[in-house]
N, C-alpha and C positions, 0 to 999 in steps of 0.2 A: 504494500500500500504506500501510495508517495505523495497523496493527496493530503492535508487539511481539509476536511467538510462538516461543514454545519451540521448535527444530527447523524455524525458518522455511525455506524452499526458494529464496527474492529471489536466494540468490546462484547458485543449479540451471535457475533458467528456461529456458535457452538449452539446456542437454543434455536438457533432459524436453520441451519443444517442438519439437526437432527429431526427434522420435519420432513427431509427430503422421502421420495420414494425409494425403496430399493435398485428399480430400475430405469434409466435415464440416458435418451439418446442426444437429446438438446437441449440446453438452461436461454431460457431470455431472461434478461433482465431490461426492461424499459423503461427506470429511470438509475443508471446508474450510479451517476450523482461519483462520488469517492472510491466506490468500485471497492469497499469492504466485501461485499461478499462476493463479487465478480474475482478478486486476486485468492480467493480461499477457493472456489473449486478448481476442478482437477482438469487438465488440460484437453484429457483424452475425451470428450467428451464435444460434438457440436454447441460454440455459446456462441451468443449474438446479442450486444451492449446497446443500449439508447441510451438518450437525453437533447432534452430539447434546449442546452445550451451550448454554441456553436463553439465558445471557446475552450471549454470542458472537452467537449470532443474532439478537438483540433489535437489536442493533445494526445490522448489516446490513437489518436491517428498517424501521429505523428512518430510517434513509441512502436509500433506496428512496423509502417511502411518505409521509415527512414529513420530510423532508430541511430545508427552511428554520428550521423548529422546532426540530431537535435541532443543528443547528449554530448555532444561537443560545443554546442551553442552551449546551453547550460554551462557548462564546466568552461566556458571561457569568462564566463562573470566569477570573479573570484570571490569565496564567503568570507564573512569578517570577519577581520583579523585584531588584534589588541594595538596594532600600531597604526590602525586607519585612524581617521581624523574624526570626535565626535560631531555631532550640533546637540544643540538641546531641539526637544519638539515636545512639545504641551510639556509636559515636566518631567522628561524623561529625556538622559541623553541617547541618542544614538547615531549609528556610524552612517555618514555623510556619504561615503562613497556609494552605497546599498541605498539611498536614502534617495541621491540623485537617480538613481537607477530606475527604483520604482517607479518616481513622477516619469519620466520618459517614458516607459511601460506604458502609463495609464493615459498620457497624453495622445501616445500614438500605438493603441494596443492592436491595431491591423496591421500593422507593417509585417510582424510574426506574431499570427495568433497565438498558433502554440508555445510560445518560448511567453511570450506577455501573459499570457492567461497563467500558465505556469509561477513563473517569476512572483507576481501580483499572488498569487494561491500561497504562496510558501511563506510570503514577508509582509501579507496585508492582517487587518486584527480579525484572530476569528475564522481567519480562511473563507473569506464571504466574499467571494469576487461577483458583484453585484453592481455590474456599469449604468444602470441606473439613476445610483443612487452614489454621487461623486464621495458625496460628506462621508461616508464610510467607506471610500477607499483611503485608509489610512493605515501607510507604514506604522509596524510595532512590534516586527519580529524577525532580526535580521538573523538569528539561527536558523530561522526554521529554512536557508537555503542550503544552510550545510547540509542534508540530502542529497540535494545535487550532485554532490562530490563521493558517494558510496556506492558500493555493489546495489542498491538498490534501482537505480534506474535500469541497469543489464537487467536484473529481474524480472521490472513490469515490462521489459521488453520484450525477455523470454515470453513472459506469460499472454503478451499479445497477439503472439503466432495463430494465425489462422484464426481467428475470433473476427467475427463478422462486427461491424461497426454502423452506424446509423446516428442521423441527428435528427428528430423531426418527433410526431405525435406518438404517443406511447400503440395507441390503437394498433398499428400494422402489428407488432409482435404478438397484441394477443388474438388478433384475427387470423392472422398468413396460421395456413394450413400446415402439419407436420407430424412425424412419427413420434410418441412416448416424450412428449416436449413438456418441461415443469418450468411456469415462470416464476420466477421472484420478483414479488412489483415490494417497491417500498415509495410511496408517492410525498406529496409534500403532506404535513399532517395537516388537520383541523386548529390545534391550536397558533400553527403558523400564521393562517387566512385570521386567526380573529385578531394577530396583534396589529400596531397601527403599521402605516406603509414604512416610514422609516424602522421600523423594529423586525421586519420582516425576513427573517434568513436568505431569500434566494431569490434570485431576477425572475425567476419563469412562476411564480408561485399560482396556488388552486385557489378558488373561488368557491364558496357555497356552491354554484353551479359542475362545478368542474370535479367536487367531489360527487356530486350525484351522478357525473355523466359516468364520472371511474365506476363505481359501484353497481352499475348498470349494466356496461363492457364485461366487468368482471364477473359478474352472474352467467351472462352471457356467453361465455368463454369456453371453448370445448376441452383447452389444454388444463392443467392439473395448475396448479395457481399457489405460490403460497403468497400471502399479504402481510407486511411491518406497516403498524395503523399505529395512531396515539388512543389510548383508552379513552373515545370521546364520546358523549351520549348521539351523537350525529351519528360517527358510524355504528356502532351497534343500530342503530334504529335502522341508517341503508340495507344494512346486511339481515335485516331480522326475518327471520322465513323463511331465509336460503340455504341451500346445502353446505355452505359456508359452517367449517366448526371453529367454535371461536376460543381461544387460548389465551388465557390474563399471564404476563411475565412482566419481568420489571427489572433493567440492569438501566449502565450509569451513557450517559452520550460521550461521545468524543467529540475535538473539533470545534467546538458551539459555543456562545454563550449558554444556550442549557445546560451547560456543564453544571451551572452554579444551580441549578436545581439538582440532588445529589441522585436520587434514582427516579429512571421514568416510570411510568406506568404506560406498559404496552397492551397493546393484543398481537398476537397471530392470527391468521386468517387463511383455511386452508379446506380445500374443496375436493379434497379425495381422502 
């Protein structure tokens, strides 16, 4: 995993994989989001990633199909050192050199999607790259690029091999036809949609609407489905009736502000 994400799952792997079927010819995942549980299965196996944020997936894409190339981008920004130069910023010092970086990142994050989306992921607060919303693109972590520099990126690159990749509406993966296919959706939750717009974890977020239409799909669905939901009285109500069985768990977020909520209250959500 080499991402920062809001609401990451790194610490849930084990309770949402032991839900799995015995047997599995193809995993979707349709909003991959951080790609917790995308970098924990197994390779041998047909996967195929969404999200509907272009620079999220630029990445991923980039990790895949020109892997040498962007990990040498990367590893050409060097991480902070004790002998870079500080500034202060709000009240906190930090190093200058990372510090110019990121503003150029964020001013001109088309030039290289995936190196800026990246970049901005690793050294923004929170891991919330959310171009939206400028006011919270703010440097606050110039560690988190030391990644860059580890066996970790050769990893997620390994693990990219042959993984079908996509950016656009969740629908197509649980509609597109297939043999013994089990998705894992983990979508935006409910508690997200009710905070205010500025407080809001993620550029692409669900709507009251948007949860209903998911819920509906997902009934729908002829593939094996599991769901990471927030224990909200919304979904329970969407799901009530369905062959949906519904599973209360509760571990800690990664990545988030949620963090500072010390454990969530989840459901699973799972239709075989």
């Amino acid at each position: 995993m080499i991402f920062r994400y809001p609401g990451g799952k790194r610490k849930a792997i084990r309770k949402i994989t032991n839900r799995m079927p015995n047997f599995v010819r193809e995993i979707r995942e349709p909003f991959v989001g951080g790609g917790s549980f995308f970098f924990a299965i197994p390779t041998d196996v047909k996967r195929w990633i969404n999200d509907i944020h272009p620079g999220l997936i630029s990445v991923y894409t980039a990790l895949r199909d020109n892997k040498e190339e962007f990990i040498k981008k990367c590893r050409d920004i060097k991480p902070a050192s004790r002998d870079d130069f500080k500034v202060l910023i709000g009240k906190t010092l930090q190093n200058k050199r990372l510090y110019d970086k990121f503003q150029e990142m964020v001013k001109d994050r088309d030039k290289d999607q995936a190196l800026s989306y990246f970049f901005i992921n690793r050294t923004v607060w929170a891991g919330r790259v959310n171009y939206s919303l400028p006011s919270r693109l703010y440097y606050s972590n110039p560690n988190g690029w030391n990644l860059a520099h580890t066996n970790k990126m050769e990893l997620a690159a390994c693990h990219m091999k042959n993984a079908k990749i996509t950016c656009g509406d969740y629908s197509v993966l649980l509609e597109e036809s297939g043999e013994d296919v089990v998705i894992f959706a983990d979508p935006p939750y409910v508690c997200n949609t009710e905070m205010p717009a500025t407080d809001q974890q993620y550029e692409y977020n669900f709507t009251y609407k948007d949860h209903e239409r998911f819920a509906k799909l997902a009934k729908k669905c002829v593939h094996k489905m599991i769901i990471s939901y927030d224990d909200h009285k919304l979904v329970r109500e969407l799901f009530a009736g369905s062959h949906f069985k519904i599973y209360e768990e509760e571990w800690k977020y990664s990545g988030s502000t949620l963090s500072k909520k010390k454990i969530g209250k989840e459901l699973i959500l799972v239709n075989y």
